[in-house]
C-alpha positions in Angstrom: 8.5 1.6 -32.6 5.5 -0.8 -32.8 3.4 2.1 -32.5 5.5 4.0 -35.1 5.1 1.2 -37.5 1.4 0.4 -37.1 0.6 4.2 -38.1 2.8 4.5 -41.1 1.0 1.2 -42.6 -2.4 2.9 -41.2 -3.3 0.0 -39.0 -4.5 0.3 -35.5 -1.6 1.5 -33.1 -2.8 1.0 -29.5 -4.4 -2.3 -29.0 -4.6 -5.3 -26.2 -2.6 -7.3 -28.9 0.3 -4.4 -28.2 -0.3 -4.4 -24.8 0.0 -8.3 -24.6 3.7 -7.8 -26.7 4.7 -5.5 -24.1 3.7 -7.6 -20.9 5.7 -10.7 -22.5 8.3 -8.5 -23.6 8.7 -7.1 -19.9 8.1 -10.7 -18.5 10.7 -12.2 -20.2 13.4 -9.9 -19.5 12.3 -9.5 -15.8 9.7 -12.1 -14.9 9.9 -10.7 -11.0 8.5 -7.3 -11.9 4.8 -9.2 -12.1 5.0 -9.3 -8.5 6.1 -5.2 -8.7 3.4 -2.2 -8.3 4.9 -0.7 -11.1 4.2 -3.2 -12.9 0.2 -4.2 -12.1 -0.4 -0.5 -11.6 0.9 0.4 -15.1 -0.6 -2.6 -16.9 -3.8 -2.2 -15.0 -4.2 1.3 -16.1 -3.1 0.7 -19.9 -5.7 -2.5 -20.1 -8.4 -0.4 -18.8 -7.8 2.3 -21.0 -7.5 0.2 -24.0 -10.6 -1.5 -23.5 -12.7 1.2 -22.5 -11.7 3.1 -25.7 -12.3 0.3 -27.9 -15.8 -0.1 -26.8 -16.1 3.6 -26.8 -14.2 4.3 -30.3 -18.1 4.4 -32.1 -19.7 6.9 -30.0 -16.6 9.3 -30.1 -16.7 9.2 -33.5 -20.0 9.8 -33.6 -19.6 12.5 -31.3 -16.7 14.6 -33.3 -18.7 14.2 -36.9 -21.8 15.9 -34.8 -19.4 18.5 -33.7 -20.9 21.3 -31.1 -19.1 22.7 -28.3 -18.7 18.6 -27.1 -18.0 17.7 -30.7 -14.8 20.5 -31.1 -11.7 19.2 -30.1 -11.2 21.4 -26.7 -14.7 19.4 -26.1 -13.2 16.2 -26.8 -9.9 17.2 -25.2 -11.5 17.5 -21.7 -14.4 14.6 -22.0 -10.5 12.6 -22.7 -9.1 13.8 -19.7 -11.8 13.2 -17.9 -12.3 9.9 -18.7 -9.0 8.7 -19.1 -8.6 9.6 -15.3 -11.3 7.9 -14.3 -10.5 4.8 -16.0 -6.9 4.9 -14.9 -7.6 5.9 -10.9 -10.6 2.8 -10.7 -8.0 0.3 -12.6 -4.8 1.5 -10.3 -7.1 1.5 -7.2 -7.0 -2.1 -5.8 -3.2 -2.0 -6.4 -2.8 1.0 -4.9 -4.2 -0.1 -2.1 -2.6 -3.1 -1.2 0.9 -2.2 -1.5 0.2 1.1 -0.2 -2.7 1.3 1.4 -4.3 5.0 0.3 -6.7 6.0 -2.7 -5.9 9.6 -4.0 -8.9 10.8 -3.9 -8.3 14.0 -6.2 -6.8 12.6 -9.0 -9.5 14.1 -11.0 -9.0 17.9 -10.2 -4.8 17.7 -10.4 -5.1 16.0 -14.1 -7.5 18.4 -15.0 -4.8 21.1 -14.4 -1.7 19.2 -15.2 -2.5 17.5 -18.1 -2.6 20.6 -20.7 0.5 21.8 -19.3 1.8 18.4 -20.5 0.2 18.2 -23.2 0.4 21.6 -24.3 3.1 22.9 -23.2 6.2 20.0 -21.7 6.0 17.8 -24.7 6.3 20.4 -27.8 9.3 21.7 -25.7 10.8 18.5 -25.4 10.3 17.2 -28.6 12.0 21.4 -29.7 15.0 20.2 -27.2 15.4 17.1 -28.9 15.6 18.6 -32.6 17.9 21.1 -31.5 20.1 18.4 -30.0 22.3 17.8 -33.0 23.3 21.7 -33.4 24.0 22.5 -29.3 20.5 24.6 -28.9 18.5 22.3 -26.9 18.7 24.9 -23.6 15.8 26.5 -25.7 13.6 23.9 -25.4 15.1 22.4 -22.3 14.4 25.5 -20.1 11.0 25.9 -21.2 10.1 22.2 -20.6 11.4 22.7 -17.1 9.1 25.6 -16.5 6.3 23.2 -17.4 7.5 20.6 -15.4 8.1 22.8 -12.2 4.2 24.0 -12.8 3.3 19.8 -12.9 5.1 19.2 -9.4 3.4 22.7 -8.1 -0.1 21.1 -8.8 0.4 18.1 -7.5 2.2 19.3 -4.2 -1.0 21.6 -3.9 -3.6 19.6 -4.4 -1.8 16.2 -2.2 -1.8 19.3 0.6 -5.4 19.6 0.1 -7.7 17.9 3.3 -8.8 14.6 2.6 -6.9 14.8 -0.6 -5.6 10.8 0.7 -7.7 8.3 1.9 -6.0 5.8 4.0 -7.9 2.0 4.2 -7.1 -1.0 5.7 -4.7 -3.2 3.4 -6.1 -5.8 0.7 -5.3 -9.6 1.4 -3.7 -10.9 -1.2 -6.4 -13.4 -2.6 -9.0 -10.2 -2.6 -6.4 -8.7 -5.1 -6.3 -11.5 -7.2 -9.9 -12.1 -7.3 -10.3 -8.4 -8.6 -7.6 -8.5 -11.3 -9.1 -11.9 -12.6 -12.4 -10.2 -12.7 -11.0 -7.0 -14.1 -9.1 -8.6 -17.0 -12.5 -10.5 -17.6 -13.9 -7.4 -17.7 -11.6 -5.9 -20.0 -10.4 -8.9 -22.6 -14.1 -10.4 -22.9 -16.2 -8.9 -25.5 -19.9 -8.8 -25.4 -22.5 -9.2 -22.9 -20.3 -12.0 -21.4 -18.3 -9.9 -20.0 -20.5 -8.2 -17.5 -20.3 -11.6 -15.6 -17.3 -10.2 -14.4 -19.0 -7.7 -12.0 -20.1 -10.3 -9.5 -16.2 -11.5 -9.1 -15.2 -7.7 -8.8 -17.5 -7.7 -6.1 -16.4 -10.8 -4.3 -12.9 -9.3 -4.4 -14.2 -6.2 -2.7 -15.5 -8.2 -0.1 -12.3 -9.4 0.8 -12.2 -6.5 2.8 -14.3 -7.6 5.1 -11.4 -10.3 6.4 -9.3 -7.4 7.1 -8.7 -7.0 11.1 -6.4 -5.0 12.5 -3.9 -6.6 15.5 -4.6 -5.2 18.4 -1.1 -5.7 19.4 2.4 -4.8 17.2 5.5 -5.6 18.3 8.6 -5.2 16.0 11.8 -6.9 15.3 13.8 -5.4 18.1 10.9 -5.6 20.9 11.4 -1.2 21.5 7.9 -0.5 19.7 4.7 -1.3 20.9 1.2 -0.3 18.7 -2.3 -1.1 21.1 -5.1 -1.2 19.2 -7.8 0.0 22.1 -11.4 -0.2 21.7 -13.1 2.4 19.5 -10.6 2.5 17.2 -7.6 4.3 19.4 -4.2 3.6 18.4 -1.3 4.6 20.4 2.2 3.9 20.0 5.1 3.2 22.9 7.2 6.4 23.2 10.9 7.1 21.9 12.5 9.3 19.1 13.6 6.0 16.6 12.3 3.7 14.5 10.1 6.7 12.3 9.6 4.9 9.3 8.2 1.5 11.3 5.8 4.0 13.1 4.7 5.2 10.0 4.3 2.2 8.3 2.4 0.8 11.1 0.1 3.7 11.0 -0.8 3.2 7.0 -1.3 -0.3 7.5 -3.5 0.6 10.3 -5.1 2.8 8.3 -5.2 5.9 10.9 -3.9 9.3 10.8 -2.9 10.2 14.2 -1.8 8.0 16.7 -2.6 8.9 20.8 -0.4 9.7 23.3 1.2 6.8 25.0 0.2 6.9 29.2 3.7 8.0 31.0 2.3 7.2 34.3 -1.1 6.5 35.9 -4.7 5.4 33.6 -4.7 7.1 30.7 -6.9 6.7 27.8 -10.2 8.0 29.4 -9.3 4.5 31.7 -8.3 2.1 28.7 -4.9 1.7 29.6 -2.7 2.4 32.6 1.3 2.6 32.7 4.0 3.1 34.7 7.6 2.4 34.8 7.6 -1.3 34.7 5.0 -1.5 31.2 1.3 -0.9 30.7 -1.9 -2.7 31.3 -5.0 -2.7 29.3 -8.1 -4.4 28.3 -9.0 -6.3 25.0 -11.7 -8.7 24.4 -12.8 -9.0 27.8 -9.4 -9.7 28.4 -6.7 -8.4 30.5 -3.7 -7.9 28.8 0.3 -6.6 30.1 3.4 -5.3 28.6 6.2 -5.6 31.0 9.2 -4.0 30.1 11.3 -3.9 33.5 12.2 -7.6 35.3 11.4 -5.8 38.7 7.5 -5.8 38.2 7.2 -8.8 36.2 6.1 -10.8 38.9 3.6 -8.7 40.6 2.3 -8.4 37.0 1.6 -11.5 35.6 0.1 -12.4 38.3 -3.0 -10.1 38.3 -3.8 -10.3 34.2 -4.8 -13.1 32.0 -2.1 -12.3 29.0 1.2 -11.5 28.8 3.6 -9.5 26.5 7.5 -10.0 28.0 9.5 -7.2 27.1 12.4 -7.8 29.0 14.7 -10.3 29.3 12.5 -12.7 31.9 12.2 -16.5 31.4 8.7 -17.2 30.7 8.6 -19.6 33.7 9.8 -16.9 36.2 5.8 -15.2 34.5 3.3 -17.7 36.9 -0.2 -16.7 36.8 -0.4 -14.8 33.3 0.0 -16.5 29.6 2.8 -15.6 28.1 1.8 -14.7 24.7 5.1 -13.2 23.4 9.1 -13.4 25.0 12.0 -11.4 24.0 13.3 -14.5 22.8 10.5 -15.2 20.5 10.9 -12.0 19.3 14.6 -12.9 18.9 13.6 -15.6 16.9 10.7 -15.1 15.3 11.3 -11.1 14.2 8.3 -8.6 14.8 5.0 -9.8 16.2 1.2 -8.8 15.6 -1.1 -10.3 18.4 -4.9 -10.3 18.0 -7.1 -11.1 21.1 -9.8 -13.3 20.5 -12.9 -15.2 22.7 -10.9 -18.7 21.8 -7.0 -17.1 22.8 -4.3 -14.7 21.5 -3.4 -15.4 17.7 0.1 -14.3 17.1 1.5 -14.2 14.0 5.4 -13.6 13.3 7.6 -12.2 10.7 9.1 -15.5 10.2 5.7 -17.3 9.3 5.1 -14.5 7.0 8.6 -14.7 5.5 8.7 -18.8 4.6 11.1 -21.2 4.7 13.8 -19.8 1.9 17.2 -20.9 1.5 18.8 -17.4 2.9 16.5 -17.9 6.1 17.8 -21.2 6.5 21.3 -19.9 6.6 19.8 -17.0 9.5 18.2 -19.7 11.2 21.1 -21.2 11.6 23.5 -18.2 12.4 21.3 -17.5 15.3 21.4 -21.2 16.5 25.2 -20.8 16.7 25.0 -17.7 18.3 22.5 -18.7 21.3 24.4 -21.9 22.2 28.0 -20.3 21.6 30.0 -19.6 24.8 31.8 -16.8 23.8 28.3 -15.3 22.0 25.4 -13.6 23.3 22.2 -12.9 20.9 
């Protein structure tokens, strides 16, 4: 409607001053949705667009008075589409990476396919459906549109099939992203040379990267799956038909495609790790390191390795010899796990830690208290 107005009083219709209406509009109705990636992803593309079309808005129309095959408006059409994707994959990328952890890296060739048929061919329809509405004859336009549409999914099923059409990276910590979308709107709201000054907080942001590490050890909630990071960047996963979607968002935030087969008995790994039916041993920072999943062998294991990983319901003093980095009843406690090895000791870090001290985890806390000292309640 804003829009709408601001061309029938021949004013400019897509501005940052729009843009900022919109954000406080969306804000105030649902203030949580700053924290959504809808919400910095759609934002991020529009204030990037905006302000690269501002600045741009002199040359273009430069460009269509000098007319030419990049003057005509199938030349401007494409240089658009071209650009607009540009601008939109660069604005979206830090978001997209740290709540999902890829970069599509052929944004570029699907747009330049799907984008006519949208333009061309899925809006006229739709705006045909809508004006037959009022008389019963919008199956003209509707079945039409959904031709288009059916083409738009086709294209991007095809070209997300393509190899190395994703790019999977290590996730962004959270003060990298906030770092880049300080420098970004910088970059973006700031007019004249000031505004370059932004490039050296972009790039500080990008070296938040850098802090990134990957645990060497995973456990979840329920202590049934096990991710080993082994040296030179193998990842393998503990065996078992469940818990798909945490093994598949363990291997995004690890950032690699295919995960190794877990040892069933005897040194696998090319001699990294070794298993057999009471758990696996393997080596990590010049450390010896053991998951012990049967009560049997826990014993004779912690006894001969320098860390410890109890899988099974042991007490941590029966374990003498090893350090007992992680207990089922830590896990219990403390939800999933991720363990990184280091010269100076393990550094474990725990759901709970992650999740804070909030009111509804208070009232957990304390339903699990219950439950472990109840007589007539097991955990």
């Amino acid at each position: 409607s804003i829009v709408m107005f601001a061309v029938m009083i021949d004013r400019t219709a897509i501005s940052m001053r729009l843009v900022a209406v919109s954000g406080i509009g969306v804000l105030l109705l649902a203030p949580e949705s700053l924290l959504s990636a809808s919400f910095q992803m759609s934002f991020a593309a529009v204030v990037g667009l905006v302000a690269v079309y501002e600045a741009s808005a002199p040359s273009l129309s430069r460009l269509r008075q000098r007319g030419g095959i990049f003057g005509s408006r199938i030349g401007l059409f494409i240089a658009a589409t071209i650009l607009t994707t540009l601008v939109a994959s660069t604005a979206t990328a830090p978001f997209a990476i740290y709540h999902f952890t890829r970069i599509a890296l052929y944004g570029l060739a699907a747009n330049m396919l799907a984008v006519p048929v949208m333009a061309m061919w899925i809006m006229p329809f739709g705006l045909l459906s809508f004006l037959l509405m009022p008389v019963g004859l919008e199956s003209i336009g509707l079945v039409p549109m959904g031709w288009g549409i059916e083409c738009v999914l086709t294209v991007a099923e095809t070209v997300a099939a393509l190899p190395g059409a994703i790019a999977l990276v290590p996730p962004m910590p959270p003060a990298g992203l906030v770092i880049l979308a300080l420098g970004g709107l910088w970059l973006c709201l700031i007019r004249g040379h000031i505004r370059l000054f932004a490039l050296p907080v972009i790039g500080a942001g990008l070296l938040s990267f850098l802090a990134v590490s990957t645990p060497d050890v995973l456990v979840n909630r329920d202590g049934n799956l096990v991710a080993v990071s082994l040296p030179l960047g193998t990842v393998v996963m503990s065996p078992g038909k469940g818990n798909r979607f945490e093994r598949d968002m363990w291997r995004r935030r690890m950032a690699v495609r295919d995960v190794a087969a877990w040892p069933a008995e005897g040194v696998g790994l090319d001699g990294r790790m070794g298993c057999d039916v009471g758990g696996c041993i393997f080596s990590v920072a010049g450390k010896t390191v053991a998951l012990v999943s049967d009560p049997d062998t826990a014993l004779e294991d912690c006894g001969r390795v320098d860390h410890v990983l109890l899988l099974t319901r042991v007490p941590r003093w029966f374990c003498r010899g090893g350090d007992v980095v992680v207990s089922t009843f830590q896990i219990w406690r403390d939800g999933a796990h991720a363990v990184r090895f280091s010269d100076k000791g393990p550094i474990v870090e725990t759901s709970r830690e992650a999740r804070g001290d909030r009111p509804w985890s208070q009232l957990s806390d304390r339903k699990r208290q219950y439950l472990r000292t109840s007589p007539t309640s097991r955990p």
